[in-house]
C-alpha positions as CSV (number, residue, x, y, z in Angstrom):
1,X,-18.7,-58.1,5.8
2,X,-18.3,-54.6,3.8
3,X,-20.4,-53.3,1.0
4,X,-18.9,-54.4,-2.3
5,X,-19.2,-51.4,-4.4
6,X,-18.6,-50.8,-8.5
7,X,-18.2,-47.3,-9.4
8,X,-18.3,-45.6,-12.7
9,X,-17.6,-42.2,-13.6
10,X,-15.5,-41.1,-16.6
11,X,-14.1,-37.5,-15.1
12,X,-10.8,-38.3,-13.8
13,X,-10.9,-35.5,-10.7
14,X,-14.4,-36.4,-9.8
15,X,-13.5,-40.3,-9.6
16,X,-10.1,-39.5,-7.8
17,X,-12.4,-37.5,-4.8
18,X,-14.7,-40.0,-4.9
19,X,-12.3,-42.4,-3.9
20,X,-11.0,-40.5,-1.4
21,X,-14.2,-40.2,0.3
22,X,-14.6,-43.9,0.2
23,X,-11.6,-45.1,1.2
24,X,-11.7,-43.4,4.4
25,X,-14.9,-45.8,5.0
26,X,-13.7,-49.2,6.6
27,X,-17.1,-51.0,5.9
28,X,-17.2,-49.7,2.2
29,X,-15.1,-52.2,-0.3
30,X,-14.7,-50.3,-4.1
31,X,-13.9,-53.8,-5.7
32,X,-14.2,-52.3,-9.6
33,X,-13.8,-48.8,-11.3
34,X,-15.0,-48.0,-14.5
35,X,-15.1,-44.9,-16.6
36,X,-17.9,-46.0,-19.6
37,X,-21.2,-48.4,-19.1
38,X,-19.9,-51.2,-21.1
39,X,-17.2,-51.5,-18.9
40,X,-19.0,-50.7,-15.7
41,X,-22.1,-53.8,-17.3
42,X,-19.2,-56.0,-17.2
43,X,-18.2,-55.2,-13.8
44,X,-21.3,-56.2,-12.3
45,X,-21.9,-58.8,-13.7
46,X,-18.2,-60.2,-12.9
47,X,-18.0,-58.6,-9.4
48,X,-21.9,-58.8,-8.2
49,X,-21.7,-55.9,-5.8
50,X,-24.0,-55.2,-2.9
51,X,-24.2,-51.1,-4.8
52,X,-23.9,-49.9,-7.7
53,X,-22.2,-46.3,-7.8
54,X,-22.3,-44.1,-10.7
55,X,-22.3,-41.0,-13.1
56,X,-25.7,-40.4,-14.4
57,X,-24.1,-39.5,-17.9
58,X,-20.7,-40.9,-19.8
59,X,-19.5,-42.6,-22.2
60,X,-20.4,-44.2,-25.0
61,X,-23.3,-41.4,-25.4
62,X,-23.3,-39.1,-22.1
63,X,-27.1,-39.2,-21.7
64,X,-28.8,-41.4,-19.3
65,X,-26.4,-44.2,-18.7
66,X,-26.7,-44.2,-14.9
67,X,-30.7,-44.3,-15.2
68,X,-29.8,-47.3,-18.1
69,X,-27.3,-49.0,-15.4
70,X,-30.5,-48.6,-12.7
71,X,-33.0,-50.5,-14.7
72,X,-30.5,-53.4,-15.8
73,X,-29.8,-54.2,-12.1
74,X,-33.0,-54.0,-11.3
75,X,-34.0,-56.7,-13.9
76,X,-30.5,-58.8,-13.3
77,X,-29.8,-58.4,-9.8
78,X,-32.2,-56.8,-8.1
79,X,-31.1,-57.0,-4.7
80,X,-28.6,-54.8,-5.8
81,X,-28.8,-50.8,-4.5
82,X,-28.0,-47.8,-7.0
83,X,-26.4,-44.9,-6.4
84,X,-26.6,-42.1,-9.4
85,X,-24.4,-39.3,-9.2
86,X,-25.3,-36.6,-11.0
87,X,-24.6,-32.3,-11.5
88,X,-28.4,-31.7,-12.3
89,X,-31.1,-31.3,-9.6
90,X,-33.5,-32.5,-12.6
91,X,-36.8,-33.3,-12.0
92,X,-37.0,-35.9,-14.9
93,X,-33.6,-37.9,-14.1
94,X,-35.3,-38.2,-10.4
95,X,-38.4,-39.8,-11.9
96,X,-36.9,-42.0,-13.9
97,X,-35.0,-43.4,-11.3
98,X,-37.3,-43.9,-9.1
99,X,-40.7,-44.9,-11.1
100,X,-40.2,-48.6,-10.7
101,X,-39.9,-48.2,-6.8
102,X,-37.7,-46.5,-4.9
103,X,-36.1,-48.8,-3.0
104,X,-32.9,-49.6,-3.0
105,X,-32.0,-45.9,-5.2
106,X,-30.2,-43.1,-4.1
107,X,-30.0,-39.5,-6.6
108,X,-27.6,-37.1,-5.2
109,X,-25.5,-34.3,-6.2
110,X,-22.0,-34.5,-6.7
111,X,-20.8,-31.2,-5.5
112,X,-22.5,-32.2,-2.1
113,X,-20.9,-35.7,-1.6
114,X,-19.4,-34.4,0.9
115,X,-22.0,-32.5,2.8
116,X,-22.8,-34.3,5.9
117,X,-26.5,-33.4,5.1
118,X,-26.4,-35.9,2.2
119,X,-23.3,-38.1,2.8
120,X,-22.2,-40.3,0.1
121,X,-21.1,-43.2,2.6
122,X,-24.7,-43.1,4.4
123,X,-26.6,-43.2,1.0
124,X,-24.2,-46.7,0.0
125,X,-25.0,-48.1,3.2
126,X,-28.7,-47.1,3.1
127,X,-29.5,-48.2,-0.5
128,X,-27.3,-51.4,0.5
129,X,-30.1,-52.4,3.3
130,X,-33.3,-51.7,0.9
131,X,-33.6,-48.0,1.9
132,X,-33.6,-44.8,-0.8
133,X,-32.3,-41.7,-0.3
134,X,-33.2,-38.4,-2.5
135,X,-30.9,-35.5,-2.1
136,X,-32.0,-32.4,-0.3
137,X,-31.7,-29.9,-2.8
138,X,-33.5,-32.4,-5.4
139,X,-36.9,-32.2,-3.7
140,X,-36.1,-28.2,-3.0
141,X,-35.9,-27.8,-6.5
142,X,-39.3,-29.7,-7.1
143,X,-41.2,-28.0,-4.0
144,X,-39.9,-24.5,-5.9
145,X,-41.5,-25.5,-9.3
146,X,-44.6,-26.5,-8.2
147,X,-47.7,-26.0,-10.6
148,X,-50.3,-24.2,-9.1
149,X,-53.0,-26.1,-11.0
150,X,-55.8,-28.1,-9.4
151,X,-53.8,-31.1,-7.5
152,X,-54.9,-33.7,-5.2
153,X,-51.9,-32.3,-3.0
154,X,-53.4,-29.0,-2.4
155,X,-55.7,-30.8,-0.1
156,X,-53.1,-31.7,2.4
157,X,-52.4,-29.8,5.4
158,X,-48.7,-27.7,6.0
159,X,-47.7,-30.5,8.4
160,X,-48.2,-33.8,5.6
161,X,-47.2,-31.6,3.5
162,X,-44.2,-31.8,5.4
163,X,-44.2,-35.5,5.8
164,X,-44.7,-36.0,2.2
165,X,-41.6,-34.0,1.5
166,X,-39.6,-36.1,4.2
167,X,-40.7,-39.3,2.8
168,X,-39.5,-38.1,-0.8
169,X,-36.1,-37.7,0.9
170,X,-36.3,-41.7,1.5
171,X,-36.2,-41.2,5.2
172,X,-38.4,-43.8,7.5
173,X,-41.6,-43.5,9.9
174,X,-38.2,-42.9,12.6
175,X,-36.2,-40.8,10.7
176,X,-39.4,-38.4,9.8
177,X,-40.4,-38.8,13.4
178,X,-37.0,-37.6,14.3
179,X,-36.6,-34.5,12.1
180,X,-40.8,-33.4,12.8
181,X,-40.4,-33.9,16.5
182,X,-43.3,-35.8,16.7
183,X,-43.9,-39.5,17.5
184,X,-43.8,-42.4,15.2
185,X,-47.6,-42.8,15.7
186,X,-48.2,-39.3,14.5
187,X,-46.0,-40.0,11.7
188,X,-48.5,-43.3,10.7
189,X,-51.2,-41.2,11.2
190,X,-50.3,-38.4,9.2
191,X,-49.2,-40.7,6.0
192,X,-52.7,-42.5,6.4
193,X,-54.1,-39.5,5.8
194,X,-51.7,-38.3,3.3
195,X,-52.6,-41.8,1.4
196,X,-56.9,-41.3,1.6
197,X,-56.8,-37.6,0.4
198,X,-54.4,-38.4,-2.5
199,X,-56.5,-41.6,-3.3
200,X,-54.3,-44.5,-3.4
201,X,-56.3,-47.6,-2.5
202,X,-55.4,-50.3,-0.6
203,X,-51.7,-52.1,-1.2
204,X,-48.3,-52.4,0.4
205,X,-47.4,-49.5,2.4
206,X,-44.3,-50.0,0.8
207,X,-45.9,-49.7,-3.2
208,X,-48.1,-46.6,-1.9
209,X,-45.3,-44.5,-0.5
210,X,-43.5,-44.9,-3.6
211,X,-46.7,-43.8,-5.7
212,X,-47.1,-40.7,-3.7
213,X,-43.8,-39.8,-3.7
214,X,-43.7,-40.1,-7.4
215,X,-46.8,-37.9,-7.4
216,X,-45.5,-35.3,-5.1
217,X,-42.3,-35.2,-7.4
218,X,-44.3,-35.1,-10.9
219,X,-46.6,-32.6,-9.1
220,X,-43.4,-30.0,-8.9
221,X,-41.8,-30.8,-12.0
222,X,-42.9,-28.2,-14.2
């Protein structure tokens, strides 16, 4: 079955690439387009659509509608994945996305939609299967404004620092594996440690990688 997708975005040349992209994808469905979030709420509540695609800003106030869109889905349909698109590698938007868990949310940029680093189809079928995806130049942005006040992540070591910063691009224990050259046990080992020095007790892996992702992230905001 494809991935039923509802897509919002208000700018006429960005909505027209977007669907170029997409319909080159034989597994992605675009069963609704909408250019304002009343008309992209009533979408998905008519269509239910495995993801959610859309602008991080238009109409009716061209603030945070795409962040809006991502918490009403998560209340209404939760099993549905977000993508926000967005022109700001913004620390804040990021945050807000993500603060109530990060799976199942992708952030990327649109003038890299089509990069095959980010790749709009892979972050659809990722967020569509549970999975998050944060792009690249997001986290570089971050890792560039980090405070150099006291922080529980000056205690980790250049390699989980590294892992940290792979896991805050969504990737798994494989995909971090993959792109470190180490093995998947390394990779467990290294977030074990990663999750002692930053002091986040015992829970679902799954609720303490968001947490210190969300720490790493609020750690390079400013």
């Amino acid at each position: 079955m494809p991935i039923r997708v509802v897509f919002g975005e208000d700018n006429y040349l960005v909505r027209q690439g977007i669907l170029r992209v997409l319909e080159l994808e034989p597994d992605i469905e675009l069963t609704a387009v909408c250019e304002d979030l009343p008309s992209l709420n009533q979408a998905i509540d008519a269509e239910k659509p495995d993801v959610v695609l859309t602008d991080i800003r238009m109409p009716p106030t061209n603030l945070d509608e795409g962040i809006q869109v991502a918490d009403r889905v998560r209340q209404t349909r939760p099993e549905t994945g977000v993508v926000v698109l967005s022109q700001f590698a913004a620390p804040e938007y990021a945050l807000a996305l993500l603060e109530q868990g990060a799976g199942g949310r992708a952030y990327l940029l649109k003038d890299r939609i089509g990069d095959d680093a980010v790749g709009l189809a892979g972050a659809i079928r990722e967020v569509a299967r549970g999975g998050s995806v944060i792009d690249s130049r997001v986290v570089e942005t971050l890792v560039a404004g980090r405070t150099r006040t006291a922080s529980p992540l000056d205690e980790l070591t250049p390699r989980e620092l590294q892992t940290l910063e792979e896991m805050a691009q969504g990737k798994n224990n494989a995909a971090i594996a993959a792109s470190l050259v180490i093995t998947e046990g390394s990779v467990e080992k290294l977030i074990h440690s990663i999750f002692q020095k930053l002091g986040l007790s015992w829970q679902p892996d799954v609720n303490r990688r968001v947490k210190a992702v969300l720490l790493y992230l609020a750690e390079r905001e400013s």
